[in-house]
Backbone bond lengths (Angstrom), bond angles and torsions (degrees), N, CA, C in turn:
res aa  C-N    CA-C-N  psi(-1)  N-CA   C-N-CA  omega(-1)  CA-C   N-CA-C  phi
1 X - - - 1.458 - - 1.521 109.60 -
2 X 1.166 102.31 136.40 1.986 104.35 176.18 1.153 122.09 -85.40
3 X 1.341 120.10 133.79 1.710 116.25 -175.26 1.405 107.36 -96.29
4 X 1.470 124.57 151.67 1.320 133.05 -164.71 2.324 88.97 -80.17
5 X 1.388 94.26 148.79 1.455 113.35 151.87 1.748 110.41 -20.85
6 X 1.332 108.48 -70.55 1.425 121.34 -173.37 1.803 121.55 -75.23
7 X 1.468 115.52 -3.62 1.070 133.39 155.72 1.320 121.27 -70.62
8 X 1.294 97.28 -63.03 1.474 88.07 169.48 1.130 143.93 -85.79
9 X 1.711 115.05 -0.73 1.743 134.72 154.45 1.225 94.24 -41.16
10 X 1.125 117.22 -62.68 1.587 117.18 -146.03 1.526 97.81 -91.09
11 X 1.260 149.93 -0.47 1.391 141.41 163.94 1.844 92.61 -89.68
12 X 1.421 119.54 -39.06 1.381 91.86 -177.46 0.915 120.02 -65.82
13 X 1.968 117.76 -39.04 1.778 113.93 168.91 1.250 108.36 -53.19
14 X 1.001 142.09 -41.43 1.710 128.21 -166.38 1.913 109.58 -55.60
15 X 1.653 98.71 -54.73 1.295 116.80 -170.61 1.594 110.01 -63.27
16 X 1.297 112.33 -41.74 1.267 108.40 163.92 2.182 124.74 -75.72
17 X 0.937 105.95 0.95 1.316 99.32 174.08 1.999 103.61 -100.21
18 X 1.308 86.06 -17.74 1.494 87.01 -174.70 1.636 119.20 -72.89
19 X 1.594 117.79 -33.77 1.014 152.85 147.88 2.202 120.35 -42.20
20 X 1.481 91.96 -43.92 1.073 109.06 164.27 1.858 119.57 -61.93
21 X 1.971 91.90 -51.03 1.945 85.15 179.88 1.353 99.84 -85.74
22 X 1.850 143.42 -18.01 1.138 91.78 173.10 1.845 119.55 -70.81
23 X 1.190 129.17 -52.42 1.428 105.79 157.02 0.976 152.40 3.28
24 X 1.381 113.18 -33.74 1.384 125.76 -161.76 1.974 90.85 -100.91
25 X 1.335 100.69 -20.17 1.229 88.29 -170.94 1.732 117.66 -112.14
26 X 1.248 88.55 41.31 1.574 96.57 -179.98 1.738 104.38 -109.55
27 X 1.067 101.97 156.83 1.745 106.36 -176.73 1.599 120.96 -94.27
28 X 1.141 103.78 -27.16 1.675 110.68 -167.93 1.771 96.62 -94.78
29 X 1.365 97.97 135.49 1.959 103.84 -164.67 1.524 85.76 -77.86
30 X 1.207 135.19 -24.87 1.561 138.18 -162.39 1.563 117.07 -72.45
31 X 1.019 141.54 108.27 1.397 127.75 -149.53 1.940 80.87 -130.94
32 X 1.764 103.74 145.12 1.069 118.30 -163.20 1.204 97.40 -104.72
33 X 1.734 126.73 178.70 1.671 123.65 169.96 1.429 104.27 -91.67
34 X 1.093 130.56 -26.84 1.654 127.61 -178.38 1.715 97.55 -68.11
35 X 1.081 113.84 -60.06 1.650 127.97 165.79 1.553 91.83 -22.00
36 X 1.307 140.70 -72.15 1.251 144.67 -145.51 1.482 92.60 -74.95
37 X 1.260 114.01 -91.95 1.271 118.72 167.17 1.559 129.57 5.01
38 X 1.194 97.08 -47.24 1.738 124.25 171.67 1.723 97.83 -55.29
39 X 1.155 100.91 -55.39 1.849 108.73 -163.88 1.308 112.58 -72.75
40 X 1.755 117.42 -26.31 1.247 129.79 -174.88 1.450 96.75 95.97
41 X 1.023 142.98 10.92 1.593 143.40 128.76 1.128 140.18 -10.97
42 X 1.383 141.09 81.85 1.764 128.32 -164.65 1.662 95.83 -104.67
43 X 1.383 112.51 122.76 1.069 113.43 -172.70 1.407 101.61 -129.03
44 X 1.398 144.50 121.85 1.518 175.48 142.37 1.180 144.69 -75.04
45 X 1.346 145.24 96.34 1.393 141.81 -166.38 1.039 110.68 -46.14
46 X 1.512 137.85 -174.35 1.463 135.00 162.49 1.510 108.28 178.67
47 X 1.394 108.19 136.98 1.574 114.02 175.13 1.379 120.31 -90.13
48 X 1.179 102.95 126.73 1.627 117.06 164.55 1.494 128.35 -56.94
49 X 1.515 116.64 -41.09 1.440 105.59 147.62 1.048 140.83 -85.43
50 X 1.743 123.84 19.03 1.269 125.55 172.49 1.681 106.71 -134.30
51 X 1.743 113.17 74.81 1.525 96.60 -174.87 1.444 122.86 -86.47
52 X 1.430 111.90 38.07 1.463 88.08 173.49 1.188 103.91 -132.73
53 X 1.662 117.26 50.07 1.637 113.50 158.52 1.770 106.28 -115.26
54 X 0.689 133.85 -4.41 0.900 141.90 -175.98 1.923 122.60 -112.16
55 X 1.421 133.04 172.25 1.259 144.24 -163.14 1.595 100.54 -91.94
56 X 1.250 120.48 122.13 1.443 109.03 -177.45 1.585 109.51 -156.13
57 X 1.145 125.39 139.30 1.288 125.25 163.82 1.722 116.28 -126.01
58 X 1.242 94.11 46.37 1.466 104.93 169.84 1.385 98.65 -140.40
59 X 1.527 117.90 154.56 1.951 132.94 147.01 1.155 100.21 -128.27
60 X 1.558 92.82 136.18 1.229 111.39 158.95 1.605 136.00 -71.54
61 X 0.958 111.87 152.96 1.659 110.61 -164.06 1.830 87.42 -82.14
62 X 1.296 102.57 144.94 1.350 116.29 -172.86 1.599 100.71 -76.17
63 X 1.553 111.56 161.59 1.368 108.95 -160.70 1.801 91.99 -89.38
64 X 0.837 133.63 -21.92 1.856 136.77 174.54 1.516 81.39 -46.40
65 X 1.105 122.24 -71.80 1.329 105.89 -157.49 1.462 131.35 -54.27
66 X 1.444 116.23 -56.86 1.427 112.93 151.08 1.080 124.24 -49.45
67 X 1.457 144.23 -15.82 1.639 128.94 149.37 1.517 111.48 -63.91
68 X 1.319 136.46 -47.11 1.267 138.46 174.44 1.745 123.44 -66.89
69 X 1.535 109.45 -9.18 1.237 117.49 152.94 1.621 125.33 -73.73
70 X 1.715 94.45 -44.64 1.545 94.76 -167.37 1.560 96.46 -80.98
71 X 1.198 131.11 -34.26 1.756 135.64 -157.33 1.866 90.99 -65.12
72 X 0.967 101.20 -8.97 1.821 95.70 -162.60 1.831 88.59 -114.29
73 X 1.158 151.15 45.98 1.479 171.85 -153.35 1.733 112.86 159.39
74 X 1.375 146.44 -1.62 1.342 126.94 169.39 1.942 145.67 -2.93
75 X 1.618 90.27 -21.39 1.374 105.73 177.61 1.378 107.16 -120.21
76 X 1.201 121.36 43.93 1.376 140.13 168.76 1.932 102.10 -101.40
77 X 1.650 105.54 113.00 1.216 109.66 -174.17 1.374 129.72 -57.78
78 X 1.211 121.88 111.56 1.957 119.91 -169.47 1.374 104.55 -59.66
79 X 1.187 102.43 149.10 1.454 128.62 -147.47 2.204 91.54 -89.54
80 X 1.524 106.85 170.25 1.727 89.13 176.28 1.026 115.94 -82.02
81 X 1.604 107.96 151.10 1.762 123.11 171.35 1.559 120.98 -64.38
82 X 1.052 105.83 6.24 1.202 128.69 -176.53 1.946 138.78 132.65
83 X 1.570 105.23 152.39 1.347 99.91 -152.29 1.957 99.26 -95.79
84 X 1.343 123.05 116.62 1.081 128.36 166.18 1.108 119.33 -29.78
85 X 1.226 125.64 -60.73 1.709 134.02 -164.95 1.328 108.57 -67.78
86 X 1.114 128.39 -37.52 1.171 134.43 -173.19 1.934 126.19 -58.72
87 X 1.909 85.78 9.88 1.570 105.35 -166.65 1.343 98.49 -88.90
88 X 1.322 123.72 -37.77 1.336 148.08 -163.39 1.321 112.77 -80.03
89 X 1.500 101.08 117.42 1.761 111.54 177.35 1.911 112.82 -45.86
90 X 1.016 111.67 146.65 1.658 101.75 178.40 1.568 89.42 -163.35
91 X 1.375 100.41 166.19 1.439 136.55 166.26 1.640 130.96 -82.02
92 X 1.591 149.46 148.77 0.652 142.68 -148.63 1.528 114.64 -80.09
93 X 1.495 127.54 21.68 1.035 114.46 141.92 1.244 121.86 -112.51
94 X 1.285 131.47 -11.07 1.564 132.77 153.45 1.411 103.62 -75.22
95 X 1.530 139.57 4.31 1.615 120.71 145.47 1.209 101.93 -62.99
96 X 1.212 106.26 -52.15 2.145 110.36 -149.47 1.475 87.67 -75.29
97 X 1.528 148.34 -36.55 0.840 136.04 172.30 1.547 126.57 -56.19
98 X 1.264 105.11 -23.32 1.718 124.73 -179.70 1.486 101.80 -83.93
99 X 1.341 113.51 -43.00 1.873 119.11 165.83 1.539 101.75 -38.33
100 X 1.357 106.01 -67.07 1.528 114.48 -144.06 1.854 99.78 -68.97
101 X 1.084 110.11 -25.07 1.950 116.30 166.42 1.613 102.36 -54.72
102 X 1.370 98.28 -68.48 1.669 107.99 -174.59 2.025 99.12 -40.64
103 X 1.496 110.25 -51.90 1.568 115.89 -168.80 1.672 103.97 -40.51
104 X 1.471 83.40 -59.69 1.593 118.17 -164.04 2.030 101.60 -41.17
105 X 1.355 90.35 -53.52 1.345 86.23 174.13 1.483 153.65 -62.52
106 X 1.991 93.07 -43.66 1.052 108.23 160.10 1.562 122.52 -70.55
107 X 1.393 125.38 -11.07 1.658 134.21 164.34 1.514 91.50 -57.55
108 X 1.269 109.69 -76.45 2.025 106.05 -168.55 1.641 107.24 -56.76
109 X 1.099 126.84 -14.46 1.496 113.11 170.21 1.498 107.07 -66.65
110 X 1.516 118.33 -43.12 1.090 119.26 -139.41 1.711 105.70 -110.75
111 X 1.533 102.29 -24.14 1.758 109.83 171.39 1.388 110.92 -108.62
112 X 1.298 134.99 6.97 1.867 135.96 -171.86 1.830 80.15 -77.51
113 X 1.516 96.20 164.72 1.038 131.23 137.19 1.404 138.27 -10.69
114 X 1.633 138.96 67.44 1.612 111.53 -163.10 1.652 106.86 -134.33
115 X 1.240 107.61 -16.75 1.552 107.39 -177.98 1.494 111.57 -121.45
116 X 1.016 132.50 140.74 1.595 128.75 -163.59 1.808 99.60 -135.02
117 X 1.447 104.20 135.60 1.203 107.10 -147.64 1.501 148.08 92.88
118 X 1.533 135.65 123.01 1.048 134.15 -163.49 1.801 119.19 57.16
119 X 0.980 101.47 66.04 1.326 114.86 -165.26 1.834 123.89 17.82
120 X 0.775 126.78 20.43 1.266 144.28 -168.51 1.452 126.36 -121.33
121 X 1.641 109.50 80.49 1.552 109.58 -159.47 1.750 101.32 -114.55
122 X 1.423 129.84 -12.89 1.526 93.56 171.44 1.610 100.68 -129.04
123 X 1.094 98.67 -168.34 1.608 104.46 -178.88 1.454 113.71 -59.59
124 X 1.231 133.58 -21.96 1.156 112.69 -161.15 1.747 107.20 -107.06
125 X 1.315 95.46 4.30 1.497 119.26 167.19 1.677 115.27 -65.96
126 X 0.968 85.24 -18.52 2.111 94.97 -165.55 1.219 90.36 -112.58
127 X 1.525 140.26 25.56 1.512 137.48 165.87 1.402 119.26 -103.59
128 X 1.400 144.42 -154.63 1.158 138.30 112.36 1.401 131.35 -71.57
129 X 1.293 108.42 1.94 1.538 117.06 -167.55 2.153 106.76 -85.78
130 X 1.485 110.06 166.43 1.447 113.09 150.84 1.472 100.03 -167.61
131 X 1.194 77.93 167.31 2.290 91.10 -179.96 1.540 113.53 -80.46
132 X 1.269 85.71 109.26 1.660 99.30 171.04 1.703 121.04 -59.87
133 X 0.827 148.61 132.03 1.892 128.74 170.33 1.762 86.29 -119.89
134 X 0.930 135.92 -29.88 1.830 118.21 178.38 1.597 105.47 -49.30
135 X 1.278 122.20 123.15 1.436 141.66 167.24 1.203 118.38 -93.65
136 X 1.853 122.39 131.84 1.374 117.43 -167.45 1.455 97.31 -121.61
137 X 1.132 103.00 168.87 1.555 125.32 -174.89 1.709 109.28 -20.30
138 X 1.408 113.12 -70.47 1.343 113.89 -176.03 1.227 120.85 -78.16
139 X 1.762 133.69 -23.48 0.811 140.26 -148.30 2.001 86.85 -88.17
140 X 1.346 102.93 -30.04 1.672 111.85 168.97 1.468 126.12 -30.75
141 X 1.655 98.39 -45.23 1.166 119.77 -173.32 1.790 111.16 -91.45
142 X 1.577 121.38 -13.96 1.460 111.02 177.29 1.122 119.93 -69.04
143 X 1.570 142.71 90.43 1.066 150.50 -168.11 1.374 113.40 164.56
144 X 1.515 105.89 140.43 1.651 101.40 -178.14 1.608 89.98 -162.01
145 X 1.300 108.73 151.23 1.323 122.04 -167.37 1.512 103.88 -108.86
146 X 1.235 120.93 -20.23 1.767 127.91 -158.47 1.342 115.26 -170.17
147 X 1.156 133.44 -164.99 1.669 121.07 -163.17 1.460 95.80 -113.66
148 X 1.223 134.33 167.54 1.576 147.99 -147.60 1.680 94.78 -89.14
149 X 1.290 122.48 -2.68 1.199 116.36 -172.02 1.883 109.86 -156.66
150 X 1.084 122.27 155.65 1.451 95.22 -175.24 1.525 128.28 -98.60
151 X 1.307 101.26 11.68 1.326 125.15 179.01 1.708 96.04 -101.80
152 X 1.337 135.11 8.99 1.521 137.56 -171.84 1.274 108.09 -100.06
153 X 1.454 121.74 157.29 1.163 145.63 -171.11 1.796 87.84 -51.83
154 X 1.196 137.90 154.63 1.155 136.82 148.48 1.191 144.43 -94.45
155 X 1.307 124.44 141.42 1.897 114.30 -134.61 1.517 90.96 -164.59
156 X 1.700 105.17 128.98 1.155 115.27 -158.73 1.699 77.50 -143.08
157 X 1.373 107.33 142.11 1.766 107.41 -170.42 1.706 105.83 -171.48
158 X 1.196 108.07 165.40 1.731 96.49 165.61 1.867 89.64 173.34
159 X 1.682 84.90 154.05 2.100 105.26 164.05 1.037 103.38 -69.04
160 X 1.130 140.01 142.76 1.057 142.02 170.08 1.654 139.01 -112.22
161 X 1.430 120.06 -69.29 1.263 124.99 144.97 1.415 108.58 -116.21
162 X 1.743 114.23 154.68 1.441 107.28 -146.08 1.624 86.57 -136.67
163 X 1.233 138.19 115.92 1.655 154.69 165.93 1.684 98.39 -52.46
164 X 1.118 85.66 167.09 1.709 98.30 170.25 1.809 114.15 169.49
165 X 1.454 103.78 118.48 1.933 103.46 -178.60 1.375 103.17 -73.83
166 X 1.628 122.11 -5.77 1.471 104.52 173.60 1.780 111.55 45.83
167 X 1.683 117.10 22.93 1.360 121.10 178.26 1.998 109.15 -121.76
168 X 1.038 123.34 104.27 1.413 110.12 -155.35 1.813 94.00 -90.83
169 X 1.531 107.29 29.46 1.330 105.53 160.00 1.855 109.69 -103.85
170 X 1.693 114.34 -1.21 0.876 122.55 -164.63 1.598 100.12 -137.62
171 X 1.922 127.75 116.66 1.423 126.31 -167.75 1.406 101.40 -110.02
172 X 1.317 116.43 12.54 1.616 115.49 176.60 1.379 115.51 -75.93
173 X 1.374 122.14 151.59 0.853 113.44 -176.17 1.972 103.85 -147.04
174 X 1.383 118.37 179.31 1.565 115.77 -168.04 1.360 82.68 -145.81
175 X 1.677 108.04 155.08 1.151 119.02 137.30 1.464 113.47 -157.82
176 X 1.549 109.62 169.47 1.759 101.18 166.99 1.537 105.43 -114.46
177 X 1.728 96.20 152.94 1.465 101.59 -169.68 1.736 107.58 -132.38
178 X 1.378 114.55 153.71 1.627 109.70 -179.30 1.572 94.87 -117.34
179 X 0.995 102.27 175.10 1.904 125.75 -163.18 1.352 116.24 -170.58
180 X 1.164 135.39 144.98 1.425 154.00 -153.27 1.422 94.54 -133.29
181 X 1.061 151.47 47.49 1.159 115.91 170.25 1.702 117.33 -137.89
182 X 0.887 136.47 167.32 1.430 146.96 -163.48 1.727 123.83 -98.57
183 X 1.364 109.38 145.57 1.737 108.59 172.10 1.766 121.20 52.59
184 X 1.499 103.23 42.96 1.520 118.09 -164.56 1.773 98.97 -62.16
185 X 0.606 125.75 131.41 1.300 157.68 165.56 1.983 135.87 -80.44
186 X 1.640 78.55 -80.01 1.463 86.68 -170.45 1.846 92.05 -158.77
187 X 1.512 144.62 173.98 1.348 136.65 174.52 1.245 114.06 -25.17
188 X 1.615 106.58 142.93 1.212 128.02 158.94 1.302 126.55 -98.11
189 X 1.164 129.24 143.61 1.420 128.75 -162.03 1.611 93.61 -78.34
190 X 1.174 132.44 -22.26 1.781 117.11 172.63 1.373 105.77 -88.18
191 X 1.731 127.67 -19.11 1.575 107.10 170.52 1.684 95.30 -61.55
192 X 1.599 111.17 -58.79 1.610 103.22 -172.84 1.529 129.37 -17.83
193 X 1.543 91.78 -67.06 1.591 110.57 178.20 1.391 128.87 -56.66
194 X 1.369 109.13 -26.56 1.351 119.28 175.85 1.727 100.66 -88.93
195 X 0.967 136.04 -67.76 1.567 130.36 172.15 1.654 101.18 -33.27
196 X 1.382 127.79 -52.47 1.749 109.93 -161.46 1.804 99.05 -91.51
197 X 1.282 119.44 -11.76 1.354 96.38 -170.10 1.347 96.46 -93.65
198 X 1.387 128.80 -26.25 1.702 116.28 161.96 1.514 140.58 -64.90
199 X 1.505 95.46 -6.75 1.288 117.64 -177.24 1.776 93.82 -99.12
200 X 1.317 107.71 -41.21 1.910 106.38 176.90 1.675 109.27 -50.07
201 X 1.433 99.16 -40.22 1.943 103.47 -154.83 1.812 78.60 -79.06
202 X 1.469 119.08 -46.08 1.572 105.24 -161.69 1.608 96.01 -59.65
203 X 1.360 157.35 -54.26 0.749 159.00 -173.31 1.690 132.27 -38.61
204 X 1.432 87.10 -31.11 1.620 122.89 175.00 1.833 111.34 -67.44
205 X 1.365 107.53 -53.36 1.538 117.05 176.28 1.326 113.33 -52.38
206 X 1.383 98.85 157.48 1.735 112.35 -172.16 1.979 94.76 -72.74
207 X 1.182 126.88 -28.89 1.769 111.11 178.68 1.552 103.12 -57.42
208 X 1.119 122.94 -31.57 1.495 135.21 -148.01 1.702 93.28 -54.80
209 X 1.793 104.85 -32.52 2.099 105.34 -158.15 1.510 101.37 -65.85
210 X 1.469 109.54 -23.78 1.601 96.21 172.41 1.399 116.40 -119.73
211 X 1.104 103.77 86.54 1.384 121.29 171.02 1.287 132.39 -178.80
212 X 1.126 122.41 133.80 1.810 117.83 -157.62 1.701 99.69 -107.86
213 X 1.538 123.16 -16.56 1.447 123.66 -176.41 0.639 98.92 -113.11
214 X 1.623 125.71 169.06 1.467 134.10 -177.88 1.616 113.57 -159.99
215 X 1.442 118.73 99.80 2.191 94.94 -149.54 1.495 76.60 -122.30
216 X 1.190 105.05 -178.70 1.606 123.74 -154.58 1.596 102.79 -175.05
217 X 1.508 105.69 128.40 0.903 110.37 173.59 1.429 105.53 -136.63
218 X 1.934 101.79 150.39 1.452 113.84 -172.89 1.328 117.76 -143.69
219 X 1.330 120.44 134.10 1.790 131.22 -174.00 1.835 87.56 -87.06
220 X 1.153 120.77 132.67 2.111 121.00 179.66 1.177 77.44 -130.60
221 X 1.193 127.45 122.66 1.310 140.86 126.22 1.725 117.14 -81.18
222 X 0.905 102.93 115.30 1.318 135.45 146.71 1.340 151.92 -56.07
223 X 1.769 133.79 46.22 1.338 121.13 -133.73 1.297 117.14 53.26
224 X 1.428 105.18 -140.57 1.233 109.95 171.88 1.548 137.55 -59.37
225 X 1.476 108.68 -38.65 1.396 119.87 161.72 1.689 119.54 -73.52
226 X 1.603 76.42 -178.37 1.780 94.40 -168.66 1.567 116.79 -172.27
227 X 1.187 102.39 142.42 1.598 117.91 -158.67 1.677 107.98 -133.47
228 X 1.230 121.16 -178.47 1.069 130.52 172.81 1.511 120.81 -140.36
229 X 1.334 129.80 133.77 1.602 139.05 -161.99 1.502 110.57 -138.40
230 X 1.122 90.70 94.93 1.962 111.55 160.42 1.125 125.10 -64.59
231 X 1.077 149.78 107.60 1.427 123.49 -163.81 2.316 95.98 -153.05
232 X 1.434 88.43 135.94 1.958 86.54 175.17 1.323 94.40 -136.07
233 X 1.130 119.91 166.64 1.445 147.70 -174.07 1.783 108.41 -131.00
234 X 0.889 132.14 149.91 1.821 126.58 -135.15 1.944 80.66 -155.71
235 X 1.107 122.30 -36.66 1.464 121.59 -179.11 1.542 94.60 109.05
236 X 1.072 108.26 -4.79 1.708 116.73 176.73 1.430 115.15 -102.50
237 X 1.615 108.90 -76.59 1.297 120.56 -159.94 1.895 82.39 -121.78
238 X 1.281 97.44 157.20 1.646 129.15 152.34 1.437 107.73 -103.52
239 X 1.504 92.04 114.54 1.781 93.03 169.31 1.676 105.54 -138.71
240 X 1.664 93.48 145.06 1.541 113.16 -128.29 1.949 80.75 -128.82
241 X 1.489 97.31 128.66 1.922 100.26 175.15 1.752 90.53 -141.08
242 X 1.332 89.77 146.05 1.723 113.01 -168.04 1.361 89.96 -151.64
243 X 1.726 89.21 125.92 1.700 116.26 173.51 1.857 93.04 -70.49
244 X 1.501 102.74 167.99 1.591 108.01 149.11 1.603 109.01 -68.11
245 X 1.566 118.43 151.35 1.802 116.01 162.09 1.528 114.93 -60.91
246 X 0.804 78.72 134.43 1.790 103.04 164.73 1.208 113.01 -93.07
247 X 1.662 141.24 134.20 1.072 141.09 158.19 1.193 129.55 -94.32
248 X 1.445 108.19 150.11 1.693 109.55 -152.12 1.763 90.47 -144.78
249 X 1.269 100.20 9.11 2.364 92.07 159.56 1.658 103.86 -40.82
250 X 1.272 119.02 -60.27 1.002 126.62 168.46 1.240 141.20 -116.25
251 X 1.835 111.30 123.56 1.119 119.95 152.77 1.565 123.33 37.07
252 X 1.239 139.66 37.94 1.188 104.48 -173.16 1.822 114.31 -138.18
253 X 1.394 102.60 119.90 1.221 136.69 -144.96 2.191 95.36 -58.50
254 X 0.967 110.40 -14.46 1.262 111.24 -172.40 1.924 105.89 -100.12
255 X 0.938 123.34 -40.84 1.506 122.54 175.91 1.900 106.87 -70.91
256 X 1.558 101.88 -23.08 1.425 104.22 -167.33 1.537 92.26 -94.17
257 X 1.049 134.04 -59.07 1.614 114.09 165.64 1.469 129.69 -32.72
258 X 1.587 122.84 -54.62 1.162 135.11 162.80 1.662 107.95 -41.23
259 X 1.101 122.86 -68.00 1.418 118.81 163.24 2.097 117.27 -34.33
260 X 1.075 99.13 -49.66 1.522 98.86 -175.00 1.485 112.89 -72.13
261 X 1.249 105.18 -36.29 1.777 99.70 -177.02 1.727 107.83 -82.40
262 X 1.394 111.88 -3.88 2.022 101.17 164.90 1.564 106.88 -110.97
263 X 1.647 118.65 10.12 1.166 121.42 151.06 1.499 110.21 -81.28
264 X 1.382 124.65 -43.32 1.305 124.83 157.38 1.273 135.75 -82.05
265 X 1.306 113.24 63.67 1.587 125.04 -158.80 1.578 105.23 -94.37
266 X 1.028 93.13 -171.54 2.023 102.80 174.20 1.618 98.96 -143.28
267 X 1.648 89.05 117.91 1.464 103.33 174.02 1.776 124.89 -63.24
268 X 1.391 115.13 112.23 1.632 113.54 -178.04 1.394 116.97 -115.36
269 X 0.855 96.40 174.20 1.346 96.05 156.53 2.033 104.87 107.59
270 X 1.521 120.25 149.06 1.170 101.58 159.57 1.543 148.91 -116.52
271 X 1.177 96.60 121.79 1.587 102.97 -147.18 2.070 108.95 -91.56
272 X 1.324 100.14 -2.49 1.685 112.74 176.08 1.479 106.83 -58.17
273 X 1.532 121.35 137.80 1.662 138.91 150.17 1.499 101.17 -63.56
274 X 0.853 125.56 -4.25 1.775 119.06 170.06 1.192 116.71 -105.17
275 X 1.813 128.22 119.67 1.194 122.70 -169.80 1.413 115.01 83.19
276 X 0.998 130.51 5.00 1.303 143.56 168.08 1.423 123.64 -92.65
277 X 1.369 108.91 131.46 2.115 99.46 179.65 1.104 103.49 -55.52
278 X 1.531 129.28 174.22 1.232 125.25 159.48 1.598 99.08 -155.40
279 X 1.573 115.05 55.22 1.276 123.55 -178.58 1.936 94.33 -92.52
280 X 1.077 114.27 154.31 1.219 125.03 -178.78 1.438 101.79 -70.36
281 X 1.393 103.62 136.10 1.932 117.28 -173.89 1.313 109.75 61.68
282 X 1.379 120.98 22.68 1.952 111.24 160.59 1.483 94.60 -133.14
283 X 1.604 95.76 -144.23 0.975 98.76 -162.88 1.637 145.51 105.06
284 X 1.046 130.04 -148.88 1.849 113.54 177.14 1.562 103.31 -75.16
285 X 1.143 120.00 -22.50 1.823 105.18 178.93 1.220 113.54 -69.28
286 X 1.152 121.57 -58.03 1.811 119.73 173.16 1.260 109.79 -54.18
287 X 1.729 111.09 -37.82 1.453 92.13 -165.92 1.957 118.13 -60.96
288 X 2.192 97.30 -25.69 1.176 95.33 -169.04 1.544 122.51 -78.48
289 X 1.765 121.65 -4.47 0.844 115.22 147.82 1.424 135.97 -24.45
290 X 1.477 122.64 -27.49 1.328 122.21 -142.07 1.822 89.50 -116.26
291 X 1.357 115.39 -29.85 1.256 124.40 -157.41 1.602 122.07 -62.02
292 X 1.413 109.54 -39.60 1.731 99.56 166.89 1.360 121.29 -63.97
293 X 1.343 114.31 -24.28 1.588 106.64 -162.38 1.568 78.53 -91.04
294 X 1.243 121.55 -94.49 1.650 123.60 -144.63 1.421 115.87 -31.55
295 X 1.731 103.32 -28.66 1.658 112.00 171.19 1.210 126.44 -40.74
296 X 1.587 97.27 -64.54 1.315 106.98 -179.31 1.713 116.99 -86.69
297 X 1.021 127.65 -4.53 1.502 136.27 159.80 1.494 105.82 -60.02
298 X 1.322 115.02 -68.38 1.589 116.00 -176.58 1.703 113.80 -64.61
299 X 1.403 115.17 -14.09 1.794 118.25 176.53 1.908 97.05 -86.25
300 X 1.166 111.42 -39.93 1.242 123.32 -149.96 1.574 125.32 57.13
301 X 1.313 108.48 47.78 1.202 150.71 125.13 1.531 127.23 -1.31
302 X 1.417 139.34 78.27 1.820 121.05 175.28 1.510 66.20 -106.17
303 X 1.857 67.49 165.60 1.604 89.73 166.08 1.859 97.01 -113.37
304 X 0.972 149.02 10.84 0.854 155.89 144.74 1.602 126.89 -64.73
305 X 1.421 95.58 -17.47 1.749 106.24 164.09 1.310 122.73 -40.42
């Protein structure tokens, strides 16, 4: 028997929230790849200056452009050469507290003041993007002050600022997130949680009935470092891409740009239940294999522009 489109939305949201609480109820912030695997998780590294080997439904805004934003503002105050405190050994809430400086900053790079005239004064004005502040059901729950138990690893984390195309032809979504935690490795169970429970609540909305993908992208800072996480959900699989960290102890004007232009990205990719295979085991995941490169092949597109 065939199940309608909207049958199976709603068995993938179920299955994925379910997936979500066991997660939620694990203690160790360190999440393994067999662990993933377990969940049906495909999780993959991926470079930020090379997007077209990898699965993506984001571009980055070419770096010409953010020079031709800022060159047209010059008396826009430079940001610090670096943060003192950040010398000082600390614990996992003075990491996540050291995150949320790094956040803090890259927010005023990216929402201050820079173009004057035509209603359009900071960078994120010249995107499709804006800052959401409405909070949904799960996104309620991204945050944790301590570990699920008090004998648990300790874990200090939170959503932080939250993107949104406000286009219900478009289900992508951004946010930046801070984290406390130590000896990073490989995923954290609060990047996890924060990627599937924003992808759960997007799933929930009335845009959600036409659409079979759902990608999400996230800046995690980490203490001092910071990375970037691609991640879509297919109604099948969650598949999960993580830059290497970037460090941000110091000041440095080239990792913090790179950060701003995939905060200012351009949403691609096609993410519609219309026109889409819907043969069992294809579909939008394979197809998104294909999507950074041919994108930017047919735009003629570097990202090195």
């Amino acid at each position: 028997m065939t199940t309608s489109p909207a049958s199976r939305h709603y068995a993938a949201r179920i299955e994925l929230a379910e997936k979500f609480t066991t997660i939620t109820e694990l203690q160790n912030p360190h999440l393994e790849l067999r662990q993933l695997e377990g969940y049906g998780i495909q999780a993959f590294e991926i470079s930020l200056e090379d997007a077209e080997n990898f699965p993506t439904y984001f571009l980055p805004a070419p770096s010409s452009k953010l020079r031709a934003l800022e060159d047209q503002r010059p008396e826009v105050p430079a940001p610090p050469t670096t943060f003192n405190d950040f010398r000082e050994p600390c614990g996992p809430i003075g990491k996540c507290c050291r995150a949320r400086t790094v956040g803090d900053c890259l927010c005023e790079q990216l929402l201050e003041n820079r173009i004057e005239g035509e209603g359009r004064e900071c960078l994120l004005d010249f995107t499709r993007w804006g800052v959401r502040g409405k909070r949904y059901k799960y996104e309620s729950q991204l945050r944790e002050t301590k570990g699920t138990t008090p004998d648990a690893y300790p874990q200090q984390w939170e959503l932080a600022t939250k993107l949104d195309t406000f286009d219900d032809s478009r289900p992508h979504i951004a946010c930046i997130s801070h984290h406390g935690v130590w000896d990073v490795k490989f995923l954290l169970r609060s990047e996890l949680l924060i990627v599937m429970g924003m992808i759960i609540d997007r799933m929930g909305l009335p845009l959600s009935q036409n659409h079979l993908v759902f990608p999400i992208l996230m800046v995690s800072l980490i203490g001092t470092q910071g990375r970037i996480i691609q991640a879509h959900f297919d109604g099948n699989k969650l598949y999960v891409g993580y830059s290497r960290l970037y460090e941000f102890k110091e000041y440095d004007k080239e990792p913090v740009d790179l950060f701003l232009r995939w905060l200012m990205n351009e949403p691609i990719g096609d993410t519609a239940i219309v026109g889409m295979e819907e043969e069992e085991g294809s579909g939008a995941s394979s197809q998104s294999l294909r999507i950074g490169s041919s994108y930017q092949r047919s735009r003629g597109i570097s990202l090195a522009a």
